[in-house]
C-alpha positions in Angstrom: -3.0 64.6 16.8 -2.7 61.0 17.1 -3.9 59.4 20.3 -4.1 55.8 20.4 -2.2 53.0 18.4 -4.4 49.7 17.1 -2.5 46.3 17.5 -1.2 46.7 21.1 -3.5 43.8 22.5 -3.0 40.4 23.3 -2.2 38.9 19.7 -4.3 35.3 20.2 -7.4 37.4 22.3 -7.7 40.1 20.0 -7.7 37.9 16.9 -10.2 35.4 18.4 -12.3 38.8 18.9 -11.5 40.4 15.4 -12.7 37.0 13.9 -15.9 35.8 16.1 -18.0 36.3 13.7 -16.0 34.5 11.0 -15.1 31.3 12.3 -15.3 28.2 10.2 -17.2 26.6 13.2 -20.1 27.5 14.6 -19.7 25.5 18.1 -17.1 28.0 19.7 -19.9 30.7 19.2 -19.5 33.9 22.1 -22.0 34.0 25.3 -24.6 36.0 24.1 -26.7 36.9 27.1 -25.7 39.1 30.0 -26.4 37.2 33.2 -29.3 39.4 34.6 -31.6 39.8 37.6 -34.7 37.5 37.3 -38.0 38.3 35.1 -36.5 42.0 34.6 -32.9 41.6 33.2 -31.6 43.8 31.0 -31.2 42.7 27.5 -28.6 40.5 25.7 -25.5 41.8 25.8 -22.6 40.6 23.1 -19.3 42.0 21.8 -21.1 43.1 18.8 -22.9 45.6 21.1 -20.2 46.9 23.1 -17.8 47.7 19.8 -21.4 49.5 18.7 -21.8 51.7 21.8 -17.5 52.4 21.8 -18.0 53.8 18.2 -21.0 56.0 19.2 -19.8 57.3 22.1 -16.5 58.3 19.8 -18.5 59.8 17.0 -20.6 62.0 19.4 -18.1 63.1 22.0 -14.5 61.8 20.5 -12.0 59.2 21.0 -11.8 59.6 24.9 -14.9 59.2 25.7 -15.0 55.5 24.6 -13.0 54.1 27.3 -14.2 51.1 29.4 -16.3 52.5 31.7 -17.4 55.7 29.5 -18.9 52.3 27.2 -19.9 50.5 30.6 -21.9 53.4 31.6 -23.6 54.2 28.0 -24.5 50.6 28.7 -25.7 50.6 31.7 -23.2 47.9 33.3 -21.0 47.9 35.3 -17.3 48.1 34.1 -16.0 44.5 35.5 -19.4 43.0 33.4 -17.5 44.4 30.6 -14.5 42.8 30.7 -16.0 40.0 30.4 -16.7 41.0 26.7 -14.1 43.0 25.8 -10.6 41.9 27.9 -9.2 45.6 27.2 -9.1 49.4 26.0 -6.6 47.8 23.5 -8.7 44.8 22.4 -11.6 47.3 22.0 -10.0 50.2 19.9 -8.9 47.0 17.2 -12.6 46.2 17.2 -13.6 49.6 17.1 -11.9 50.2 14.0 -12.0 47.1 12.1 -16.3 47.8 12.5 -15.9 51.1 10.6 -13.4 49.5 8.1 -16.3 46.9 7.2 -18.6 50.1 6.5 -16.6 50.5 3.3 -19.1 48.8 0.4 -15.9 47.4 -1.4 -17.1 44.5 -3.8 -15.5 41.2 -2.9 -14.6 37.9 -4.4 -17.0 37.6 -7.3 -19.7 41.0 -6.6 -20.2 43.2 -9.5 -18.0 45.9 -9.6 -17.0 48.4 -12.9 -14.4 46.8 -15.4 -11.9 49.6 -15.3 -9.3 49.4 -12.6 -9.1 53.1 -12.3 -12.6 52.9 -11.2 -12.3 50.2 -9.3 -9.8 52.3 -7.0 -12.2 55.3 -6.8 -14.6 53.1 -5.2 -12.4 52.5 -2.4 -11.4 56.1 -2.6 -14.9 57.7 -2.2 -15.7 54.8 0.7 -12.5 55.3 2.8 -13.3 59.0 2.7 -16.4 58.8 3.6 -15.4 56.6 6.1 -13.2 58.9 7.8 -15.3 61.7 7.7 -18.4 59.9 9.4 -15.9 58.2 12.4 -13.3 61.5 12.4 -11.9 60.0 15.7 -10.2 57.4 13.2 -7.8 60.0 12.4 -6.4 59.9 16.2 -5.4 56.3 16.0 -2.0 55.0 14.5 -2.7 52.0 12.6 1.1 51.4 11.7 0.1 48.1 13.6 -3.0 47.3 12.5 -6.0 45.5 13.4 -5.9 42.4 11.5 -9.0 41.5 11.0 -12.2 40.6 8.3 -12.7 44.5 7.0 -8.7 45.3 7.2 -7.8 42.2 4.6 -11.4 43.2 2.7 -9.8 46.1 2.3 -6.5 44.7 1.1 -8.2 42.4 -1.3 -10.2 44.7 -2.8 -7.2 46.5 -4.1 -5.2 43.8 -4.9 -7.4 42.2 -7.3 -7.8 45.8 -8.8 -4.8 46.0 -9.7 -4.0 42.0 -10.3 -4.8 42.2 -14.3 -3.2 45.6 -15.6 0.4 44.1 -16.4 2.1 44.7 -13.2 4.9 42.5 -11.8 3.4 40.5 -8.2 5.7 42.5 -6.3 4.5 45.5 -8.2 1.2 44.9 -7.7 1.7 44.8 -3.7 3.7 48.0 -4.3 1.3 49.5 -6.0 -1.7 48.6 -3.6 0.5 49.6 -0.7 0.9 53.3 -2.3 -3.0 53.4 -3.2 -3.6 52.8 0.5 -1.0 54.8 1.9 -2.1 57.8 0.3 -5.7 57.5 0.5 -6.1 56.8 4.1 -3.1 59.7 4.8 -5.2 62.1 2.8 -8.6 60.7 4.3 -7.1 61.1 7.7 -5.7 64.6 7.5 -9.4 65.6 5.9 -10.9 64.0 8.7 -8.6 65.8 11.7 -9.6 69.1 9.3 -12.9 68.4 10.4 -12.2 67.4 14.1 -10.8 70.6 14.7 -13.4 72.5 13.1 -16.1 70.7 15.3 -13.8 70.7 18.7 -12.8 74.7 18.3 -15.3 76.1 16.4 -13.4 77.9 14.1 -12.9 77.0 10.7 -9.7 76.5 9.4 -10.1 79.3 6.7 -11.1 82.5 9.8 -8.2 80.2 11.7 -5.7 81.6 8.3 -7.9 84.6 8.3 -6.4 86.0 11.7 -2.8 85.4 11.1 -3.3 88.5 7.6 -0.6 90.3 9.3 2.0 87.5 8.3 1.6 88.9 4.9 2.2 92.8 5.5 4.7 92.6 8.3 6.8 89.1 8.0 6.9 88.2 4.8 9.8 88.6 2.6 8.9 88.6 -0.7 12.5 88.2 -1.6 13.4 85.1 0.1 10.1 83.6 -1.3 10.1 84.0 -5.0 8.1 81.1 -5.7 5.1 81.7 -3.6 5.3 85.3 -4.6 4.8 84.2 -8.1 1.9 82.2 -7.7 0.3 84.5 -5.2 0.2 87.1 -8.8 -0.9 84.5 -10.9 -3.5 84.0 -8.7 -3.0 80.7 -8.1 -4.6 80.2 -4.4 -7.6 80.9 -5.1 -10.6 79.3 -2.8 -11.1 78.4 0.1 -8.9 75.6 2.7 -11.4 72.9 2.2 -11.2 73.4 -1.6 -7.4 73.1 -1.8 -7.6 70.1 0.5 -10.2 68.3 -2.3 -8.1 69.4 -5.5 -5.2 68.6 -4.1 -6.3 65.4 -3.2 -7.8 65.1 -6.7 -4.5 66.0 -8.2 -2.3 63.8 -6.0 -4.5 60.4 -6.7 -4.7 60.9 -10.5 -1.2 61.3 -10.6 -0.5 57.8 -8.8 -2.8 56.5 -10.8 -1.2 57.4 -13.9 2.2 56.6 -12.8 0.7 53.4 -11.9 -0.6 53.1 -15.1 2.6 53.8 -17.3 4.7 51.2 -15.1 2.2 48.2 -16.0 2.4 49.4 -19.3 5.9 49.1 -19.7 5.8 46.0 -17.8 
């Protein structure tokens, strides 16, 4: 279902835009204010508002609908005014998603945060999921090349120094971090499609299963499928889509975790 990929702008003018508000400097600051017409101009207009009004138009009508001029119009500019802002679609969607990135409350260098390690990974966990869930167009961009920006290498530090004291190797600990994000933000952006669907259909996924019964009684071989046979009779898919999708999830992350665990032990 993915539609867009992040990282396909201009490297130099998308960093310079991923990092305005974290330069060292403040004398390079962005124009601010939107040249208007006289006493009655509109207000201010600044990149911060345009990345704003790109993610709201994609959490109320989808990932399309955040295009240049779908933003200029939500605006009220025209499109030209906002390439002044934002050079390009590409430029935007790395903004777009390095903004929801920084929702995450991940403690940084120094914030309180729980002593356990374990714990400290839930926390990013619960706040990438969430994440997904509130911005579902997320799961329709590729970030194989990501946005390299303030809230992507938050993110990145966050579980690095979670894992930097348990007894893993430096390269193991990269490893590690790697697999932590890997699955989370796979799993988060399945969950988070799940839900797209849902909303853009209006079937759930469960009545979606519910009208394909007849597999049951008139393809399937119970003979060439032994396995799934043998857990059908012991009962063992019970509940409904969404609840396999959370223990499974539950099931796949403690495991990591433990296997985590065990290797910084025998480090």
């Amino acid at each position: 279902m993915t539609e867009r990929r992040s990282g396909e702008g201009q490297p130099e003018r998308t960093l310079a835009l991923l990092w305005r508000n974290h330069r060292k400097s403040t004398a390079d600051k962005e124009p601010t204010v939107l040249r208007g017409r006289g006493a009655g101009r509109r207000p201010s207009l600044d990149v911060n508002g345009v990345v704003a009004a790109a993610i709201r138009l994609a959490d109320t009508q989808g990932l399309a609908a955040a295009s240049m001029g779908g933003v200029a119009k939500e605006l009220d500019v025209g499109t030209m005014t906002l390439y002044t802002y934002v050079p390009s679609k590409e430029e935007l969607l790395d903004l777009m998603v390095d903004q929801v990135l920084g929702e995450r409350e991940l403690p940084g260098p120094g914030a309180p945060r729980p002593h356990d390690w374990r714990e400290q990974v839930e926390i990013y966990s619960d706040q990438t999921r969430a994440m997904f869930l509130r911005h579902p167009w997320l799961s329709q961009v590729s970030t194989i090349r990501p946005p390299v920006g303030p809230s992507m290498l938050a993110g990145r530090e966050y579980l690095l120094s979670a894992l930097l004291e348990i007894g893993l190797t430096p390269r193991g600990t990269n490893l590690a971090a790697l697999a932590i994000t890997t699955y989370v933000d796979s799993a988060a952006g399945l969950e988070a499609e799940s839900e797209l669907i849902e909303q853009s259909t209006g079937q759930t996924n469960d009545a979606w299963w519910y009208e394909r019964n007849d597999l049951w009684e008139t393809y399937f071989d119970v003979d060439q499928h032994p396995a799934m046979t043998a857990i059908w009779n012991a009962n063992g898919y019970q509940g409904t889509t969404r609840d396999a999708a959370t223990e499974s999830y539950r099931y796949g992350l403690d495991r990591l975790l433990d296997g985590i665990q065990a290797t910084a032990l025998e480090s």
